[in-house]
N, C-alpha and C positions, 0 to 999 in steps of 0.2 A: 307196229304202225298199221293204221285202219285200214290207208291209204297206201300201199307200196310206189305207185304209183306217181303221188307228188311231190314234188321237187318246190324246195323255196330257198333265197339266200336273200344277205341285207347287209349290210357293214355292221352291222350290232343284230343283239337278240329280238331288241324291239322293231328293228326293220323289216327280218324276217317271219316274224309271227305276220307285222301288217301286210305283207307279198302273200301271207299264204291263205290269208282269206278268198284273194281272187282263184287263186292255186287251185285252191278245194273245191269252189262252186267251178272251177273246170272241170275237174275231174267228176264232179258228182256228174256234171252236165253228161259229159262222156258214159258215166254209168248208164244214166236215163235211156240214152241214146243208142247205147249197146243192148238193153233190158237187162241190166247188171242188179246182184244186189247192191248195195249200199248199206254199208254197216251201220251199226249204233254205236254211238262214240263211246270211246275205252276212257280206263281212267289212265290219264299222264301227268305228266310233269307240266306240259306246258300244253294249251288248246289255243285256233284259234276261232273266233266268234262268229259264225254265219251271220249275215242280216236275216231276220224274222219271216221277210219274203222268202228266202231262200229255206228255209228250214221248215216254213209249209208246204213248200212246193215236195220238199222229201216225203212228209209226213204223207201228203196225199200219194205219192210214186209209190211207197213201203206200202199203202193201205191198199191201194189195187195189185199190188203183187200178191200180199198175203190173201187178197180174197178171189184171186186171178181174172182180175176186171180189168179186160183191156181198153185201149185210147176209145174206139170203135164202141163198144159197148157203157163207157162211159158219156160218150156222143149220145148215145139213143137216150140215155135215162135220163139226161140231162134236157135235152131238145136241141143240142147245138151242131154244128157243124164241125167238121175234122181239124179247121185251122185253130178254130177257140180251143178244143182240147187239149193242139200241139203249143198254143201258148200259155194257157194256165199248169205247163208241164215244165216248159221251155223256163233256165234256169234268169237266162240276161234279159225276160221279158216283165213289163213290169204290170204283173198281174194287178188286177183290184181285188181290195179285201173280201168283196160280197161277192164276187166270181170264185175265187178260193171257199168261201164257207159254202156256197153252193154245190162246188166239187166235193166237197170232202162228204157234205148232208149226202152226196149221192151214193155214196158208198157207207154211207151209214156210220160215219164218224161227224165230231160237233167240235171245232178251233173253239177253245176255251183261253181266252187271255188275263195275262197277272202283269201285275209290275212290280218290280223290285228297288231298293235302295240300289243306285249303285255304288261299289268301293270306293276308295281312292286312287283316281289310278297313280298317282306318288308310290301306292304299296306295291308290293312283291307279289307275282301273280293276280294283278289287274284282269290280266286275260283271260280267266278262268272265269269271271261270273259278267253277263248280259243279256240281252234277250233272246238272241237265238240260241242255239244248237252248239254247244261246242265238241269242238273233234280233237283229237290228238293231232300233234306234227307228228 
């Protein structure tokens, strides 16, 4: 499990996969917030689908960790102030797109977007392909 941490339940399978969406962007929130890593999603049985928001906001966390750019110093490059940073970080804030490519341009990465067919969800493992981020339960 990615996550040892998250906990989800539901009266069915399909109730608890939709709990553990919010589950996870708590627990990533708690990552950020701790200066934790944050894995990269395993392969499982079953994922559940971050919203796209949310799986930027990773994408940019991961990308100042690995280059050890912090909030502060992403402040300066950028020209902004300490609370914009803590929102375009912050998981329940709802960023703008061109705020996020800005973040990410500053650290020398470029949000490249695709779209895919989506499945059926009628099929069997639905859950497994959308446009975020999928993680393991």
């Amino acid at each position: 499990m990615d996550f040892p941490e998250l906990t989800t339940f539901g009266d069915d399978r399909e109730e608890a996969v939709a709990r553990a969406v919010h589950a996870l962007e708590e627990a990533i929130a708690a990552r950020i917030h701790d200066r934790k890593d944050i894995p990269p999603p395993s392969r499982g049985q079953t994922h559940a689908v971050l919203p796209t928001l949310t799986s930027v906001k990773v994408l940019l966390y991961q990308g100042m960790r690995e280059q050890g750019v912090g909030k502060a110093e992403l402040a300066r490059r950028l020209g902004w102030h300490m609370p914009q940073v803590d929102r375009v970080l912050d998981i329940e804030h709802r960023s703008r797109l061109d705020q996020m490519d800005a973040a990410l341009g500053a650290i020398g990465r470029r949000l490249s977007v695709a779209a895919a067919t989506a499945p059926d969800p009628a099929a069997s493992g639905a859950e497994d392909a959308a446009p975020g981020s999928n993680a393991p339960l």
